[in-house]
C-alpha positions in Angstrom: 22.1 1.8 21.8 18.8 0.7 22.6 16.4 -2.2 20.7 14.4 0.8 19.5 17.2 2.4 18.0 17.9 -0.8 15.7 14.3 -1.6 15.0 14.6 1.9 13.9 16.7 0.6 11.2 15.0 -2.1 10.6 11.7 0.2 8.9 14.2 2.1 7.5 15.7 -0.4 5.6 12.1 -2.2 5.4 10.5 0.7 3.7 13.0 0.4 0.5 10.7 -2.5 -0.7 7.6 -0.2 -0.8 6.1 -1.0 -4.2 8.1 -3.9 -5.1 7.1 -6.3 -3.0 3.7 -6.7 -2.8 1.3 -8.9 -1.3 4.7 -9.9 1.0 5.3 -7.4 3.7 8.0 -4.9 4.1 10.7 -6.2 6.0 14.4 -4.9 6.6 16.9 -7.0 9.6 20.3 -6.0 10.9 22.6 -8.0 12.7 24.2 -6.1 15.8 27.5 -7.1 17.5 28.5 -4.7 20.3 26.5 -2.5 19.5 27.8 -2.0 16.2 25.6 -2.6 13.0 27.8 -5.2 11.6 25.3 -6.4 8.9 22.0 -5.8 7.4 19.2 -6.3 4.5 15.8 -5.9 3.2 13.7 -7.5 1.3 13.6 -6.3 -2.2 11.3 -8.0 -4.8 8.2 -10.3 -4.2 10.0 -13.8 -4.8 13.1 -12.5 -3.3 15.6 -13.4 -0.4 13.5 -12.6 2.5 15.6 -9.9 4.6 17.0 -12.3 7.3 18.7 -14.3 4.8 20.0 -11.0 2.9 21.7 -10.0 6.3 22.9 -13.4 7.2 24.6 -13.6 3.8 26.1 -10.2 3.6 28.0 -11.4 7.2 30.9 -13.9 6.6 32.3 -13.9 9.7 30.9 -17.4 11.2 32.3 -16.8 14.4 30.8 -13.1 14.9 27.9 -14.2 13.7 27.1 -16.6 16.2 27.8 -13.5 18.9 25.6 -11.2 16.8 22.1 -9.9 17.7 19.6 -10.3 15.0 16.7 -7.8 14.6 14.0 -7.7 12.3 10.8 -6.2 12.3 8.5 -8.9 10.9 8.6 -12.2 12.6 10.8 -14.7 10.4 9.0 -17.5 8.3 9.2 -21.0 9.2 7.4 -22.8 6.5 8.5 -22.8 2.5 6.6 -20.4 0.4 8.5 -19.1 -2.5 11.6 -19.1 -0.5 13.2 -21.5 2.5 11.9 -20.7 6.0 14.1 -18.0 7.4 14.1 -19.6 10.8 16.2 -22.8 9.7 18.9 -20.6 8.5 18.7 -18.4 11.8 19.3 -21.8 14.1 21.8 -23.2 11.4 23.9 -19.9 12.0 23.2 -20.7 15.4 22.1 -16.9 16.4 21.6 -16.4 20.2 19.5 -13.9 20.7 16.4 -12.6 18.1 14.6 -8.9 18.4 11.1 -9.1 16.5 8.7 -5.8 16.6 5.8 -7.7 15.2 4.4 -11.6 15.4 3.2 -12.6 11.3 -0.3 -12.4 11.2 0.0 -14.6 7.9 -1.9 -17.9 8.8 1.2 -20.2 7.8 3.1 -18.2 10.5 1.4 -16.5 12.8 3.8 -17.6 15.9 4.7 -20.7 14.5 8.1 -18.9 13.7 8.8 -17.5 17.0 8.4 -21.0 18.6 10.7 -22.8 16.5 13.4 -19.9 17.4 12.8 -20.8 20.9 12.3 -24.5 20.6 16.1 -24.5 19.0 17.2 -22.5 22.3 17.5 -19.2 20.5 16.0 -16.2 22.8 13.2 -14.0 22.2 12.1 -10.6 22.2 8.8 -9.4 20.5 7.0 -5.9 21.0 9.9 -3.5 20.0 7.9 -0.7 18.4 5.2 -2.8 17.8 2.7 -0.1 16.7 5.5 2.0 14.0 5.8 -1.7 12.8 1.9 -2.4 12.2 1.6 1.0 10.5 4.3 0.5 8.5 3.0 -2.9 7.0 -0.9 -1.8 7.2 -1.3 -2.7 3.9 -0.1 -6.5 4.8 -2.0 -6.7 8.2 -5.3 -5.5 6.9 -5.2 -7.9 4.5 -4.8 -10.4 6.4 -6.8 -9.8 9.2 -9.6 -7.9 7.2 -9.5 -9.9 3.7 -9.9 -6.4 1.9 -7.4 -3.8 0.6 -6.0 -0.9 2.5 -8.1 1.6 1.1 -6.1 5.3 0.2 -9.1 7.7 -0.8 -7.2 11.1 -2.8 -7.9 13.9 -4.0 -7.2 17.6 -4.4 -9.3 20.3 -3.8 -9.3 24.4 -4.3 -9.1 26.8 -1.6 -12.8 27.3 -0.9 -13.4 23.4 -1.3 -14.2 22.2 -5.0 -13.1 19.4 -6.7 -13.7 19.5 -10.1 -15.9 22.0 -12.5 -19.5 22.0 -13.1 -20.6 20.0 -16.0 -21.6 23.0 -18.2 -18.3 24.1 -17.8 -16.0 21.2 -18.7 -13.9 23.2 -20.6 -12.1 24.2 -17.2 -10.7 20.8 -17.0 -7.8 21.6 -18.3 -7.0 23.9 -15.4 -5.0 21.5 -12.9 -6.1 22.0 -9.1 -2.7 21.1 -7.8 0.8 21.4 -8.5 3.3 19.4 -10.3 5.3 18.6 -7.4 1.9 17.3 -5.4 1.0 15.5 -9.0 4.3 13.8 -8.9 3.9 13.0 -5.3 0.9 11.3 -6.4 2.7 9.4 -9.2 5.0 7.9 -6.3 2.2 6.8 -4.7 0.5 4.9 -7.4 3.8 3.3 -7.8 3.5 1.9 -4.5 -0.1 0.4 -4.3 -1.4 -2.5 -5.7 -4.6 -1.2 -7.8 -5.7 2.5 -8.2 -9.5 2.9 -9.0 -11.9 5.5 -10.6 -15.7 5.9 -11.3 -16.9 5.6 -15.0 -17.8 9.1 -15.3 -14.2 10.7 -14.4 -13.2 7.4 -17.2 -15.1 9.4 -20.0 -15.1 12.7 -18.9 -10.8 13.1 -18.4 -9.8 10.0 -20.2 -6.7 9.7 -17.8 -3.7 7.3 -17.6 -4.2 6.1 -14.6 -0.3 5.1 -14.3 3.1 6.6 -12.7 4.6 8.1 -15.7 6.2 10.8 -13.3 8.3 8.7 -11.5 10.3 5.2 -12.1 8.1 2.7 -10.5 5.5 -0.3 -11.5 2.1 1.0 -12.7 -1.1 0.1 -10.7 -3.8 -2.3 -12.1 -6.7 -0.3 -13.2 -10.0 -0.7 -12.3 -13.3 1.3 -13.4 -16.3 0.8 -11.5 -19.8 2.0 -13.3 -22.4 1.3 -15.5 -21.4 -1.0 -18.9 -21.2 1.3 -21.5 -18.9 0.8 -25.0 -15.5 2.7 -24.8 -13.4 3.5 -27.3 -10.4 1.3 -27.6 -8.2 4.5 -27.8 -8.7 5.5 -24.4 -5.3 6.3 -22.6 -6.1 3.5 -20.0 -6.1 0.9 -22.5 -2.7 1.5 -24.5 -0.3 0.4 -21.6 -1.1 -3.7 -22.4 1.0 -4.7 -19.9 -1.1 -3.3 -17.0 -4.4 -5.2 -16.5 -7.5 -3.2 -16.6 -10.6 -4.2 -14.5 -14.0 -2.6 -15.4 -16.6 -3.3 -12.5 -19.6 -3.1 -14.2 -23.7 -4.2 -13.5 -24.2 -5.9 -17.0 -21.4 -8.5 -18.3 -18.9 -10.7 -17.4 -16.5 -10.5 -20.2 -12.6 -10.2 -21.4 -10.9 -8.8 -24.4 -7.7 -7.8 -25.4 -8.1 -4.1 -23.5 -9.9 -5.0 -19.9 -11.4 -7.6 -18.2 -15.2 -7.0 -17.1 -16.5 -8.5 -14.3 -20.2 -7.9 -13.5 -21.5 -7.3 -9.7 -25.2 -7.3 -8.5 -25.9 -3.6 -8.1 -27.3 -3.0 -4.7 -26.1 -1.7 -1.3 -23.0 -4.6 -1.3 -21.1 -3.6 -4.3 -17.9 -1.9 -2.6 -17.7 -4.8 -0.3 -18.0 -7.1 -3.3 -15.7 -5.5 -5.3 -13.0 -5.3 -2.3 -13.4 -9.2 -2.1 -12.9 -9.2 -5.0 -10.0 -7.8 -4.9 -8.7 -9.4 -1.9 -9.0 -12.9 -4.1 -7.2 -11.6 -6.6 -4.2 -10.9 -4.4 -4.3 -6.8 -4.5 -3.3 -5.7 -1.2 -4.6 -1.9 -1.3 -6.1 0.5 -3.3 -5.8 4.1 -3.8 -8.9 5.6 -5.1 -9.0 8.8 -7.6 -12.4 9.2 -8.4 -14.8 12.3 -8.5 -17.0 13.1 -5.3 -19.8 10.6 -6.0 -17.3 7.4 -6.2 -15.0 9.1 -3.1 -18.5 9.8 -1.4 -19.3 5.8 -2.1 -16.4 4.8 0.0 -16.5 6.9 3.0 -20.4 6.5 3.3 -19.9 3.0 3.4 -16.9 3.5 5.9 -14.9 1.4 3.5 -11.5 3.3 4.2 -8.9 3.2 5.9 -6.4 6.7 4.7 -7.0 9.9 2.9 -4.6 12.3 0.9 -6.0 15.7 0.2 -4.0 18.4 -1.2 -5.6 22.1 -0.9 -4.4 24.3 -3.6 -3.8 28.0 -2.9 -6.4 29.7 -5.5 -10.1 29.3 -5.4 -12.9 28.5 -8.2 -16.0 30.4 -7.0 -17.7 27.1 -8.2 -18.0 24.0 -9.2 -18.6 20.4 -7.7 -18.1 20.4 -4.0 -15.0 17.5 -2.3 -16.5 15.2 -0.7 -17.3 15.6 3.4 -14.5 13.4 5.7 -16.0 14.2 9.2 -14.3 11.6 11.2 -10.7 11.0 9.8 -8.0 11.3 12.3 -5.3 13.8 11.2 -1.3 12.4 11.2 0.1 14.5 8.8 0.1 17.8 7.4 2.6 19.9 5.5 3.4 22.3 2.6 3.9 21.4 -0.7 5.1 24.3 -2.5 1.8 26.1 -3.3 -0.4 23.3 -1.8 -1.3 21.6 1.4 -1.4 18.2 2.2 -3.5 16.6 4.9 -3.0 12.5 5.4 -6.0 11.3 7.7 -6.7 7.9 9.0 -9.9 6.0 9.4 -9.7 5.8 13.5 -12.8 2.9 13.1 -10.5 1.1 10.8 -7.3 1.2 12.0 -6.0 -0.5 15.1 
């Protein structure tokens, strides 16, 4: 079997942690003897065993482990965080030979690990599917190399290209544009960002949830960017007190026992302040479920980096146009029973 084949398992296993581990990367290792997967782990839960140390532990064979390969797709730590480096237990099991697909770009790392692998006389090998190993960790290599979110713009559209109704006919609300296995598709995806955000209007207008009842996974933190208005403490967003709320407003910096308001200067840097926000605050990315004019914001401003749009089947005849994505980069598109979804990346954004 090839290095590829393994680092293959490495994402695999890697990917398990989406949602749970959060600003850490995703990160899965196996240990190979003979090319037979005799060991492996992934990191589960911010705080956790990193997934070096998970693999390490799960072998107990000393003597097989010192003739083991170890690969992992992130490079290992070498400093103490919230856990011991990983290296230091890689050269106390005295592991000969270490396959990496991508170097940390986390300043307290950032090569530092690799070197001290090879400084203990342990060998080397970085690149192995380096770009499946970015894309699967965008959210954490953004972040660190940008200092903003990964920024997921969604939303779902009919046939002939509405998104929602016209306001003299917001009665029709109530008539979903997608279908329930897209909504719950949706609901898995909330589970796995940091923050999930919405304009003021679509606040008022649909009084949504904003969480990932459809599915067993966290809830994002809610944020509401608009103009300060009072709202009514029985608004669904508000009843789930263990999920902060954070309502971007231009008027008052304030917090009570529903939200936290934080006022920005309104002018032609209020996405990038809000993102920095964000970025201080430690959320990693963002998925963003406004109407047109706050999903219009964002790509006008070229602040983002994916977008999930699911066409339904029927059309409305009317209503308020989806918002015009002329230079995303199509990866994936499929069928979901009566809809279709198209993922697009941000080609100016992603590298």
């Amino acid at each position: 079997m090839s290095h590829e084949f393994y680092m293959q398992r490495c994402f695999q296993l890697a990917s398990f942690g989406e949602g749970l581990v959060a600003p850490n990367p995703l990160v899965g290792a196996v240990l190979v003897h003979k090319g037979e997967i005799v060991s492996e782990g992934f990191h589960h839960q911010f705080g956790g065993p990193h997934a070096e140390v998970a693999a390490l532990q799960n072998m107990h064979d000393t003597e097989l482990l010192k003739k083991s390969v170890l690969y992992v797709n992130l490079e290992p730590c070498s400093h103490f965080g919230k856990t011991p480096p990983c290296t230091d237990l890689i050269i106390e099991k005295q592991i000969g030979l270490v396959v990496i697909s991508n170097q940390d770009p986390f300043p307290q790392v950032n090569g530092s690990g690799i070197q001290k692998l090879k400084a203990a006389g342990i060998e080397v090998i970085t690149g192995i599917l380096d770009q499946e190993g970015k894309f699967l960790n965008r959210r954490f290599f953004n972040f660190h190399k940008v200092r903003k979110p990964w920024i997921i713009l969604k939303w779902a559209q009919t046939n002939d290209g509405f998104i929602a109704p016209l306001p003299e006919n917001k009665h029709e609300r109530v008539a979903l544009i997608s279908n329930s296995e897209s909504r719950t598709l949706v609901h898995h995806w909330r589970s796995q960002e940091s923050a999930i955000l919405i304009g003021m209007n679509t606040l008022v207008s649909d009084n949504p949830f904003l969480n990932s009842r459809m599915v067993n996974g966290k809830n994002p933190v809610k944020i509401v960017l608009g103009n300060h208005r009072q709202l009514p403490a029985d608004l669904n967003i508000f009843q789930d007190k263990n999920t902060p709320v954070l309502i971007y407003n231009f008027s008052v910096t304030e917090k009570n026992e529903n939200a936290e308001w934080i006022k920005l200067e309104k002018n032609d840097q209020v996405l990038e302040n809000l993102l920095h926000d964000l970025y201080n605050r430690g959320l990693n990315s963002l998925i963003v479920e406004g109407g047109t004019i706050t999903l219009s914001s964002f790509i006008n401003t070229g602040l983002w980096n994916e977008a999930r749009v699911f066409t339904a089947s029927h059309k409305s005849g009317s209503g308020i146009k989806a918002p015009d994505l002329p230079h995303g980069k199509e990866i994936r598109n499929q069928v979901i029973d009566t809809d279709r979804l198209m993922c697009l990346i941000n080609p100016e954004n992603y590298n």
